[in-house]
BASE-454036 format. One line per field, with one value per residue: x, y, z of N, C-alpha, C, O in turn; residue number from 0. Coordinates in nm, 3 decimals, always signed. Layout:
% BASE-454036
n.X <- c(X;...)
n.Y <- c(Y;...)
n.Z <- c(Z;...)
ca.X <- c(X;...)
ca.Y <- c(Y;...)
ca.Z <- c(Z;...)
c.X <- c(X;...)
c.Y <- c(Y;...)
c.Z <- c(Z;...)
o.X <- c(X;...)
o.Y <- c(Y;...)
o.Z <- c(Z;...)
seq <- c(NUM;...)
//
This chain:
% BASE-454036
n.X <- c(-0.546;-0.656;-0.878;-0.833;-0.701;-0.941;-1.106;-0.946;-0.893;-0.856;-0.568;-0.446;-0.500;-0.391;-0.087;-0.040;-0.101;+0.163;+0.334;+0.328;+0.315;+0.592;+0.762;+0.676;+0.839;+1.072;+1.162;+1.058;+1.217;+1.109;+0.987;+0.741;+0.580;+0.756;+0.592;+0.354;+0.372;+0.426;+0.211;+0.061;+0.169;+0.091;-0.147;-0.173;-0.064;-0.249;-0.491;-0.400;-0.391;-0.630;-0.794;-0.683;-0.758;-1.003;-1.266;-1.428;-1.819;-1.778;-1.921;-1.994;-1.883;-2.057;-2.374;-2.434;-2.448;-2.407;-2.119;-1.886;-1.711;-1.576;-1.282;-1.218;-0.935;-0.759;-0.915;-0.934;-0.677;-0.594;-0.768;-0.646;-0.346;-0.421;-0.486;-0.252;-0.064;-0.203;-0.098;+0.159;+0.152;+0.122;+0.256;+0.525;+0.427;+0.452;+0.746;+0.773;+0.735;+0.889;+1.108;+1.104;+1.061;+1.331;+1.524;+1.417;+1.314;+1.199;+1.311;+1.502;+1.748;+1.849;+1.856;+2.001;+2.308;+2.286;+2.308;+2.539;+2.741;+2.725)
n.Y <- c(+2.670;+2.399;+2.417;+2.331;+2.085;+1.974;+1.987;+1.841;+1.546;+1.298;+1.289;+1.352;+1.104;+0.916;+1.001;+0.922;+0.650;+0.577;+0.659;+0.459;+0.279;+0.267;+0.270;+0.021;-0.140;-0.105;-0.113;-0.353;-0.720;-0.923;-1.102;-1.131;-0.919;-0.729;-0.757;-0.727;-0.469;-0.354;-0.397;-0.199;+0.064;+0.044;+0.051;+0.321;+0.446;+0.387;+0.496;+0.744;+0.831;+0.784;+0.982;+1.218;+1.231;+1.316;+1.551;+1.850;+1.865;+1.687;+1.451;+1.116;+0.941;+0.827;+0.718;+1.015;+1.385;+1.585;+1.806;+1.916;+1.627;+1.340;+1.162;+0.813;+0.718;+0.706;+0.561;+0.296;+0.267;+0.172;-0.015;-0.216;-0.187;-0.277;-0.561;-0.637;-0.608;-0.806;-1.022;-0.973;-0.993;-1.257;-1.409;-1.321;-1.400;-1.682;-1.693;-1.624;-1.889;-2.080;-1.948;-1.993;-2.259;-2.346;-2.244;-2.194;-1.944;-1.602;-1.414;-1.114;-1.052;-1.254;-1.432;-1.306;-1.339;-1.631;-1.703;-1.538;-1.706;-1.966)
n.Z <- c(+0.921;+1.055;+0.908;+0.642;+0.699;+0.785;+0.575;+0.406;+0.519;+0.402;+0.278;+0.469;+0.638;+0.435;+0.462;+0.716;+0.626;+0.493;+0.653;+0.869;+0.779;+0.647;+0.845;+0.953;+0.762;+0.753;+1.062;+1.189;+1.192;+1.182;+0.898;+0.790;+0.924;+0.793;+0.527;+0.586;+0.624;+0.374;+0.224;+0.359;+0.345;+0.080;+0.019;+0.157;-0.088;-0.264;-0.197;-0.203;-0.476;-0.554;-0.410;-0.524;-0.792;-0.675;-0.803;-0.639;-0.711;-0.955;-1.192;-1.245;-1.512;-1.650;-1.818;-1.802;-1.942;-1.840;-1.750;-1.524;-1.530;-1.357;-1.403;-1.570;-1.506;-1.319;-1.135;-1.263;-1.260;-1.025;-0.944;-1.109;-0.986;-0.733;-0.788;-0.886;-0.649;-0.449;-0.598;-0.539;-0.255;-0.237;-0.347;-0.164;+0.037;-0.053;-0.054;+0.216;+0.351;+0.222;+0.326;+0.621;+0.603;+0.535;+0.682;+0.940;+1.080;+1.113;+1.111;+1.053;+1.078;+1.228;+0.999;+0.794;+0.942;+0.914;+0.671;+0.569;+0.734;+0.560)
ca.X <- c(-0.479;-0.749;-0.995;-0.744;-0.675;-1.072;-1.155;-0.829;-0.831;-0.795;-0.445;-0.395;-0.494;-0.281;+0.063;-0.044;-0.084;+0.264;+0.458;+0.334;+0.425;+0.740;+0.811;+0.707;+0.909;+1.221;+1.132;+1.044;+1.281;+1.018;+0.982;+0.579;+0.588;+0.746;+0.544;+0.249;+0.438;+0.460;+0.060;-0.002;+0.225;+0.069;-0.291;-0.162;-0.060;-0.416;-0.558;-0.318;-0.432;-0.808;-0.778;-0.606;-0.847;-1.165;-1.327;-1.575;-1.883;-1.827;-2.016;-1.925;-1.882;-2.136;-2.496;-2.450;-2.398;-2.361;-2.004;-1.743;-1.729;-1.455;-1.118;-1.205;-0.825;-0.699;-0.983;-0.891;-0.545;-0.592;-0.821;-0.521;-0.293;-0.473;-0.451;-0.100;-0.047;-0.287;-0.048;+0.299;+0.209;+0.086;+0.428;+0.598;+0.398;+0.487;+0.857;+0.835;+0.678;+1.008;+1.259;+1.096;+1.098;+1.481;+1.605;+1.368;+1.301;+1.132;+1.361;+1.543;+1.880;+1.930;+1.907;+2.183;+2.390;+2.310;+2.330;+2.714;+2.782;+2.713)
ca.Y <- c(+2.543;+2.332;+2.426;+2.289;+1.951;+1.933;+1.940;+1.729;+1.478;+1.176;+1.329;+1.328;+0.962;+0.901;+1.033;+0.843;+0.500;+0.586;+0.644;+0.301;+0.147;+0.264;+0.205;-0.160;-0.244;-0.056;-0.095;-0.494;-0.764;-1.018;-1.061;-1.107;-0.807;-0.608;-0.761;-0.622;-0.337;-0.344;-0.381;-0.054;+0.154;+0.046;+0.100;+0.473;+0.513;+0.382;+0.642;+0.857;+0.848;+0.811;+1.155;+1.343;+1.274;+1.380;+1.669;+1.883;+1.854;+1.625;+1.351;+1.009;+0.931;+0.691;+0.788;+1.125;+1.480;+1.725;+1.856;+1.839;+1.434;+1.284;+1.086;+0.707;+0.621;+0.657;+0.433;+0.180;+0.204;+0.130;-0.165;-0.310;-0.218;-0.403;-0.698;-0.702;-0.632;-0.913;-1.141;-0.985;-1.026;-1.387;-1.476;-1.290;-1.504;-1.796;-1.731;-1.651;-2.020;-2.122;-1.927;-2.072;-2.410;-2.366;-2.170;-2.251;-1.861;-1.531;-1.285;-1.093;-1.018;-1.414;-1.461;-1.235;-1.432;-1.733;-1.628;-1.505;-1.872;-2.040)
ca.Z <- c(+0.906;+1.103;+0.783;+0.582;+0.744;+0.791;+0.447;+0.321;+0.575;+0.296;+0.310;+0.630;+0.683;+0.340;+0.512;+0.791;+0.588;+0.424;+0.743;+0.940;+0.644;+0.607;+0.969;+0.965;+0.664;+0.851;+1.230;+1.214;+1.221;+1.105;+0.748;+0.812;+0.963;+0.681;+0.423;+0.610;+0.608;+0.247;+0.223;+0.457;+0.242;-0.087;+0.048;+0.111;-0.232;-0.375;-0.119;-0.268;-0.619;-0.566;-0.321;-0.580;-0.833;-0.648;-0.813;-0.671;-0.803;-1.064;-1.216;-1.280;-1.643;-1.651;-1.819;-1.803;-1.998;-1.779;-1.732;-1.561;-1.559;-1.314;-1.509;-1.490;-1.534;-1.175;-1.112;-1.322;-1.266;-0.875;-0.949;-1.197;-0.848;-0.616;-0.787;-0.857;-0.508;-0.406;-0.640;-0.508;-0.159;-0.238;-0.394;-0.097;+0.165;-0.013;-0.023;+0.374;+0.396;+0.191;+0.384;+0.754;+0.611;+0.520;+0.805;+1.052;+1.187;+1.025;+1.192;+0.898;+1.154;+1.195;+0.807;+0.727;+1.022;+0.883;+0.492;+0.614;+0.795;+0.481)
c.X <- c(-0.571;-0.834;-0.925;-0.758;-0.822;-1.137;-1.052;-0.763;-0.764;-0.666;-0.333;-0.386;-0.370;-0.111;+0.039;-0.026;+0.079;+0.359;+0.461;+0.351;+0.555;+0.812;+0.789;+0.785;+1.050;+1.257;+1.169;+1.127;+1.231;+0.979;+0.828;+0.539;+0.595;+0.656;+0.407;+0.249;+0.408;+0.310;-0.001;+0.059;+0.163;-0.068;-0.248;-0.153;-0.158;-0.484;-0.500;-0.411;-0.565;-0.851;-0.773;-0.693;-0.989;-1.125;-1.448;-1.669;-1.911;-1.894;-1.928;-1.977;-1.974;-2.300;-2.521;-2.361;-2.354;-2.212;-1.963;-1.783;-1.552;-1.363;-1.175;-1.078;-0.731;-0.747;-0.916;-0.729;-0.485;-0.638;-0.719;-0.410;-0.317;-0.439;-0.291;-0.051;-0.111;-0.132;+0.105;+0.262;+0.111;+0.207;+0.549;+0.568;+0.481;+0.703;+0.912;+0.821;+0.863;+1.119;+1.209;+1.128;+1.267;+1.528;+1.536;+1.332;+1.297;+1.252;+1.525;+1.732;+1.915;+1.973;+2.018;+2.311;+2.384;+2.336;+2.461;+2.792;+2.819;+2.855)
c.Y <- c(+2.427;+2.317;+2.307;+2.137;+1.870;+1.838;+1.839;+1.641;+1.350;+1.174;+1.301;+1.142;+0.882;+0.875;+0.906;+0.692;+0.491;+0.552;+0.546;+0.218;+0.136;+0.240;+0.050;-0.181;-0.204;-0.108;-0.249;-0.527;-0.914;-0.990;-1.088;-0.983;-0.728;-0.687;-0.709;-0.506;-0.286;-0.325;-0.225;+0.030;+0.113;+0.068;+0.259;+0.523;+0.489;+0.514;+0.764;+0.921;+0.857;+0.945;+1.252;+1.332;+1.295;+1.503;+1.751;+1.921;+1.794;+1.504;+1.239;+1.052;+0.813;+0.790;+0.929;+1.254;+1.559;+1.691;+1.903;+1.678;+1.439;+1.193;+0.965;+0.646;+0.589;+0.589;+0.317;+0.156;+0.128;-0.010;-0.266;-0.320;-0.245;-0.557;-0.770;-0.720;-0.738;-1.033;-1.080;-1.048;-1.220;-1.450;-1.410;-1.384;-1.630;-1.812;-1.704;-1.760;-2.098;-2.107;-1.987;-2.211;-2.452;-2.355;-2.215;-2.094;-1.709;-1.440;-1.239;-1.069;-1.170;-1.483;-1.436;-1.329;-1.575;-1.779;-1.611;-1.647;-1.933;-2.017)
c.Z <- c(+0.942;+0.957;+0.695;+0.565;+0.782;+0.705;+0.366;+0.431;+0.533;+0.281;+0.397;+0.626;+0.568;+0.356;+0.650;+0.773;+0.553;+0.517;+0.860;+0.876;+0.641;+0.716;+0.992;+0.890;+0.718;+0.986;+1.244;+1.191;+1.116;+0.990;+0.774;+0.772;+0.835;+0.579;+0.425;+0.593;+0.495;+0.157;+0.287;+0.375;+0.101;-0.064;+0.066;-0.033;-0.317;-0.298;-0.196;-0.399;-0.632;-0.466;-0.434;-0.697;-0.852;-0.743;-0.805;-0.749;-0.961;-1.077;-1.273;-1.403;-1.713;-1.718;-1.792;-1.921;-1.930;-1.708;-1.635;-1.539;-1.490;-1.447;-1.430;-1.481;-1.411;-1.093;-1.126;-1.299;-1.082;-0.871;-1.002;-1.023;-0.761;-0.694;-0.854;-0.749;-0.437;-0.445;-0.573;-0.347;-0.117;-0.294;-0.216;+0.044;+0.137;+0.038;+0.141;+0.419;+0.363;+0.275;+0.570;+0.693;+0.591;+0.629;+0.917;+1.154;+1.078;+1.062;+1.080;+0.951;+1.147;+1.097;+0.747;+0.782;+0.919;+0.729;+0.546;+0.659;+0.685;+0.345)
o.X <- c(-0.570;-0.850;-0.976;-0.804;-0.830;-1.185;-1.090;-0.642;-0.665;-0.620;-0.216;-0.284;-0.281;-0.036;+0.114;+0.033;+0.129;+0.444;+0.556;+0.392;+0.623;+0.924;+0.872;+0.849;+1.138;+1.372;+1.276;+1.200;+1.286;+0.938;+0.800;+0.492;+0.500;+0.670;+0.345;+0.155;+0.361;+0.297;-0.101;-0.027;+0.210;-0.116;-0.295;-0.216;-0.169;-0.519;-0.562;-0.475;-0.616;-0.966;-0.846;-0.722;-1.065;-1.013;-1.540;-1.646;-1.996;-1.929;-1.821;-2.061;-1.951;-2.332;-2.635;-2.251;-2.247;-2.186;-2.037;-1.899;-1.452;-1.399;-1.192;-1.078;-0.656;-0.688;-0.856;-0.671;-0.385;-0.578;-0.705;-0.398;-0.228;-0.369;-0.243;+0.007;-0.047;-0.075;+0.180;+0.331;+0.065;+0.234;+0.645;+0.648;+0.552;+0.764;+1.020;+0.877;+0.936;+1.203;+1.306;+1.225;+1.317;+1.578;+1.602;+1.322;+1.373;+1.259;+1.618;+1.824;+2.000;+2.069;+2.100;+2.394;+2.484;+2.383;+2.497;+2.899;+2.937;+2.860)
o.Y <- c(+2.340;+2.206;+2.195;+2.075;+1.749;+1.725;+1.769;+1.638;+1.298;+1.061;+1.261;+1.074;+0.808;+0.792;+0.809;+0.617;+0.385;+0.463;+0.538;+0.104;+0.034;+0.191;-0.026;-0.277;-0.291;-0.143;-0.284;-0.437;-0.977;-0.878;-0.968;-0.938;-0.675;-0.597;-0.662;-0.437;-0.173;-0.260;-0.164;+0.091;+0.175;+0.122;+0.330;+0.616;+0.545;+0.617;+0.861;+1.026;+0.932;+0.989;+1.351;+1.447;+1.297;+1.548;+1.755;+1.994;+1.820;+1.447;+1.255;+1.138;+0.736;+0.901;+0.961;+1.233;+1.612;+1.593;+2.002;+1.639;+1.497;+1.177;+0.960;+0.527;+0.493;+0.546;+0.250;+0.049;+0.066;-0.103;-0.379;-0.424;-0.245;-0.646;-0.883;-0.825;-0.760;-1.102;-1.177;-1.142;-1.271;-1.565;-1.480;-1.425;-1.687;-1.888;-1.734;-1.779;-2.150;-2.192;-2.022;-2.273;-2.559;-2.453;-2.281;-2.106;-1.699;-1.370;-1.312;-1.071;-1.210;-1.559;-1.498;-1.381;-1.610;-1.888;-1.724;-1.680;-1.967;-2.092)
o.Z <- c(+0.854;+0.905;+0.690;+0.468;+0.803;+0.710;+0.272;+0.454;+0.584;+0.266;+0.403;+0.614;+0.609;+0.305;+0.660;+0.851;+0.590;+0.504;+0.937;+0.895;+0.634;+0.702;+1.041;+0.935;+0.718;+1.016;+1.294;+1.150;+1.026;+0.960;+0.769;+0.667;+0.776;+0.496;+0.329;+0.555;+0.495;+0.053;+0.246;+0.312;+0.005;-0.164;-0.022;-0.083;-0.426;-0.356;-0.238;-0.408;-0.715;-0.476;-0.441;-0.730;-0.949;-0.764;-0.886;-0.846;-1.046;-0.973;-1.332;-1.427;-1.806;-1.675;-1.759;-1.971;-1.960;-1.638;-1.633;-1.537;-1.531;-1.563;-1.308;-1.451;-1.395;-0.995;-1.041;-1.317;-1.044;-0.817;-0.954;-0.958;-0.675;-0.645;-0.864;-0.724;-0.334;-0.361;-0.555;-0.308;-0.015;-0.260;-0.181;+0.128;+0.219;+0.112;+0.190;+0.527;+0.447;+0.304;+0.638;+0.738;+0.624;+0.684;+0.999;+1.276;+0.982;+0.961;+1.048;+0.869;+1.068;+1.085;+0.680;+0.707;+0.856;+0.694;+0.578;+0.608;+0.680;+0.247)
seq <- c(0;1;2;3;4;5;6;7;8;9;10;11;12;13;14;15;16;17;18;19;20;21;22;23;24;25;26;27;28;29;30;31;32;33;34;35;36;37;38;39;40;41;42;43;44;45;46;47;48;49;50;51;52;53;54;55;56;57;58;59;60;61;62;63;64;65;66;67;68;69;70;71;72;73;74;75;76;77;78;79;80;81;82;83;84;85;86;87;88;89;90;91;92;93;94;95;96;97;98;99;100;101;102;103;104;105;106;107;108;109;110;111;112;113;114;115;116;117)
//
């Protein structure tokens, strides 16, 4: 089992990004908070996808013949999900700028209260 978790620690650290993610966006209170949250869990799932398609011994697809040749598409499809994620959690900052300047307080329990008041 040790061997295991040796050689597939990308994994390991993977589950690890997933489940402090998923605890900030649950745990916190502060919408900050979870949106960091929301950043740590989506960095696991690029880890995710660029883990799963290592293959030993292959060769990039770049200038070369010899066979096997890694897949550039879980590349490319990580680079495309970073920068949507760049732009969601640049729309998500601004609407925490919006909801302090309304409300006056990040904390996602007082919102509801005061969302219910209204």
């Amino acid at each position: 089992m040790i061997d295991v978790i040796a050689t597939r620690y990308y994994y390991l650290a993977t589950f690890l990004l997933l489940g402090v993610g998923t605890y900030m966006m649950i745990g916190n209170r502060n919408i900050v908070k979870k949106v960091i949250g929301v950043n740590i869990f989506q960095t696991g799932i690029f880890l995710f996808f660029i883990a799963s398609a290592y293959l030993e011994g292959a060769n990039p697809p770049v200038l070369t013949t010899e066979a096997p040749h890694v897949s550039p598409l879980p590349h490319v499809l990580i680079l495309t999900a970073i920068v949507v994620g760049v732009s969601l959690t640049a729309v998500a900052l601004g609407l925490v700028v919006r909801i302090y300047d309304e409300y006056g307080t990040l904390d996602a329990d007082t919102l509801w209260e005061v969302r219910a008041d209204e």
